[in-house]
C-alpha positions in Angstrom: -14.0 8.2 -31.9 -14.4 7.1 -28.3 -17.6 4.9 -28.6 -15.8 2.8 -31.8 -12.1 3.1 -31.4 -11.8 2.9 -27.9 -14.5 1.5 -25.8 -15.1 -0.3 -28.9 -11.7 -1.9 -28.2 -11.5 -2.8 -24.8 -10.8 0.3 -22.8 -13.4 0.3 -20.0 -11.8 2.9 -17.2 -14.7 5.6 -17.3 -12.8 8.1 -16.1 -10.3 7.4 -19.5 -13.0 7.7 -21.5 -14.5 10.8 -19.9 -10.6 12.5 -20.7 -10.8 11.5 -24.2 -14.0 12.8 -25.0 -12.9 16.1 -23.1 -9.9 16.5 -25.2 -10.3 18.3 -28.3 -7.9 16.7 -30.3 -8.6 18.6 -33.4 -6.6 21.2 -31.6 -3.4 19.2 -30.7 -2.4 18.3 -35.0 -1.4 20.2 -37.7 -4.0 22.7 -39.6 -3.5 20.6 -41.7 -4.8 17.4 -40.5 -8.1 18.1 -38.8 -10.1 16.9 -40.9 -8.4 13.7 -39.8 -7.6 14.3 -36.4 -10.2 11.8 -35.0 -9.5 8.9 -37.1 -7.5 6.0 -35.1 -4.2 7.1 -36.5 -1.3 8.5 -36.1 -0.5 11.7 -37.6 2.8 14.3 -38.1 3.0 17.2 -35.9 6.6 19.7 -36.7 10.1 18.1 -36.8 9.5 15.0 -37.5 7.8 13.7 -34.5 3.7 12.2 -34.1 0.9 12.4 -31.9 -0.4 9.0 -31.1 -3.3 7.2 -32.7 -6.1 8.0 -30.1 -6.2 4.3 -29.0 -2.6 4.0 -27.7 -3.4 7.6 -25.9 -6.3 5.8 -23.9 -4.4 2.4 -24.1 -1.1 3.8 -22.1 -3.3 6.3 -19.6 -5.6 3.0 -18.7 -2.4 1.1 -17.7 -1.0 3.7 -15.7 -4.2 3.6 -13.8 -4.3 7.1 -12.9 -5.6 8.6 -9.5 -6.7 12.1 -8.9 -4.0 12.4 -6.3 -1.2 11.4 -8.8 1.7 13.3 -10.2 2.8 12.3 -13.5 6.0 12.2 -15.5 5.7 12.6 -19.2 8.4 12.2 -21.5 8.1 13.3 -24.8 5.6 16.4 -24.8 5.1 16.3 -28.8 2.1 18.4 -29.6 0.5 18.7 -25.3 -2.5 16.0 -26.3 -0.9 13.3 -23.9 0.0 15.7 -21.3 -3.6 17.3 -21.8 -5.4 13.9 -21.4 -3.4 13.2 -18.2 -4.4 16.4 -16.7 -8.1 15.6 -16.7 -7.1 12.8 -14.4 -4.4 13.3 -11.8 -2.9 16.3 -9.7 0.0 17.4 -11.6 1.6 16.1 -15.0 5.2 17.4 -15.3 6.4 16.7 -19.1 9.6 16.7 -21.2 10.4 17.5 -24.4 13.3 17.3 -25.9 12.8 19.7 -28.9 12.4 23.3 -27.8 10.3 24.4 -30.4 8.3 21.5 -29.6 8.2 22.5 -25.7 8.0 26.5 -26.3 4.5 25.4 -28.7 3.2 23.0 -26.8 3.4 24.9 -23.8 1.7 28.2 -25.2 -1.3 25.6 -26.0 -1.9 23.9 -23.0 -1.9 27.0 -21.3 -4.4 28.9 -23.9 -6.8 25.8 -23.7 -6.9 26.2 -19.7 -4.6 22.9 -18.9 -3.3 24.6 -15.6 -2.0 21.6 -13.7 0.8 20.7 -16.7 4.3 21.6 -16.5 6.7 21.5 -19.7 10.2 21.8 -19.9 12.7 21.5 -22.5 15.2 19.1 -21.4 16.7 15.1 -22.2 13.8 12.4 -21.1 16.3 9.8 -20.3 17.3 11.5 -17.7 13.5 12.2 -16.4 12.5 15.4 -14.3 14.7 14.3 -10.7 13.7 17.9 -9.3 10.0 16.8 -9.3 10.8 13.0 -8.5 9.2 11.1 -7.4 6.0 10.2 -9.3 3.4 7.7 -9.0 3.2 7.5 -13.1 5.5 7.7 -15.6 4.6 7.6 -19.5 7.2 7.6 -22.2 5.7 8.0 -25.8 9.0 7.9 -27.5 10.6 4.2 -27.8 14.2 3.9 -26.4 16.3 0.4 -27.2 15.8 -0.2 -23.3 14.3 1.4 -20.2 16.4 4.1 -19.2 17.3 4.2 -15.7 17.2 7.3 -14.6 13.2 6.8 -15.3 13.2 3.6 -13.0 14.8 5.2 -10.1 12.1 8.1 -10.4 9.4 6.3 -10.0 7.4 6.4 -6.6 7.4 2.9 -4.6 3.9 1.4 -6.0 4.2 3.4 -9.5 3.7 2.4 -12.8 5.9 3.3 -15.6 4.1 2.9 -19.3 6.8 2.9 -22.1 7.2 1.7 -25.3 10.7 -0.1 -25.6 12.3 -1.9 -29.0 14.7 -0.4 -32.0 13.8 2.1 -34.7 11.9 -0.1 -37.5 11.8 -3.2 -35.6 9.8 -4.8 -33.1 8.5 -2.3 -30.4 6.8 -3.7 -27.5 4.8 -1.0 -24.9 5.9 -2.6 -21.4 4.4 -1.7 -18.1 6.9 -1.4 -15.1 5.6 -1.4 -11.5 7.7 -0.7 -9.0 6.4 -2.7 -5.2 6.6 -1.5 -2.2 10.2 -2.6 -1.4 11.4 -1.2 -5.0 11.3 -4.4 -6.6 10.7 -4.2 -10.1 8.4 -6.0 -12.3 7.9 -5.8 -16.0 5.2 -6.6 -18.7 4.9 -7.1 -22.3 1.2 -5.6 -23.1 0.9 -5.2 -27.1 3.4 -4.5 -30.2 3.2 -0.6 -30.9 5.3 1.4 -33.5 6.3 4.9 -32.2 9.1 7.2 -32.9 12.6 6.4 -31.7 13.4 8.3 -27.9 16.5 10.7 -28.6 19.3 11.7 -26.9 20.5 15.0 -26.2 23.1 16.0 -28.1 
């Protein structure tokens, strides 16, 4: 997976590929689907929701060019494999999910598998995680119709935010915010991505 999906397309950060290969992603899909779970796909996980193809995993951790020092905002905890990837590579990864059955799973996993340095809650991503704020990555892997705020004002002078952005069953477009030293903002168009659409709480 990670000699011909990845490296094989461009990702060069060793330290990315190191994660991936770590990462047993077998154990972050459905029973289901392991037979398939290293194929460059997406794939279901419970309630409707995906875990990434493995490419866009190591695509979106490359341009949030992590740093062992780093603390990390995820939003949208799905299945852990994100969150677990991440932890191989920074401090802390704090992560929200917005489905508690989602959280309350993913949680118990990253926990049996030994990720100790990640954090999920249950809780709205729009509004981010300000208790922890603020952090020198964010990474979104649900697609809003525009950046939300609240994210934006989280993130750490210097940070980097990695977030897919466009409507549900249109054109998505996975957009790299970094945020200078005087707060200025500056944003990027990388590749067109398809995930699924970033909810509100209710």
């Amino acid at each position: 997976m990670v000699a011909e999906q990845i490296a094989g397309r461009g990702i060069i950060d060793p330290r990315v590929l190191s994660a991936m290969r770590e990462v047993p992603r077998h154990l972050f899909v459905a029973e289901r689907d392991r037979a398939d779970a290293y194929i460059d796909a997406p794939l279901g996980i419970e309630h409707g929701q995906t875990i990434s193809q493995p490419y866009i995993v190591a695509l979106m951790t490359e341009l949030s060019r992590p740093r062992p020092t780093d603390r990390v905002l995820e939003i949208g905890t799905g299945s852990g494999y994100q969150a677990a990837v991440l932890s191989r590579l920074v401090d802390q990864v704090f992560s929200v999910e917005l489905i508690a059955a989602l959280a309350d799973t993913a949680r118990e996993r990253l926990v049996k598998l030994g990720y100790r340095n990640v954090t999920v809650r249950q809780g709205d991503g729009y509004l981010g995680w300000p208790d922890h704020a603020p952090f020198d990555i964010i990474i979104v892997t649900a697609a809003p119709d525009d950046i939300p705020p609240a994210l934006v004002s989280q993130l750490r002078p210097g940070g980097r935010l990695v977030i897919p952005v466009g409507p549900v069953g249109g054109v998505q477009d996975l957009v790299v915010v970094e945020k200078d030293a005087a707060g200025l903002i500056a944003r990027r168009s990388v590749i067109p991505v398809r995930f699924v659409p970033m909810v509100k709480k209710k």
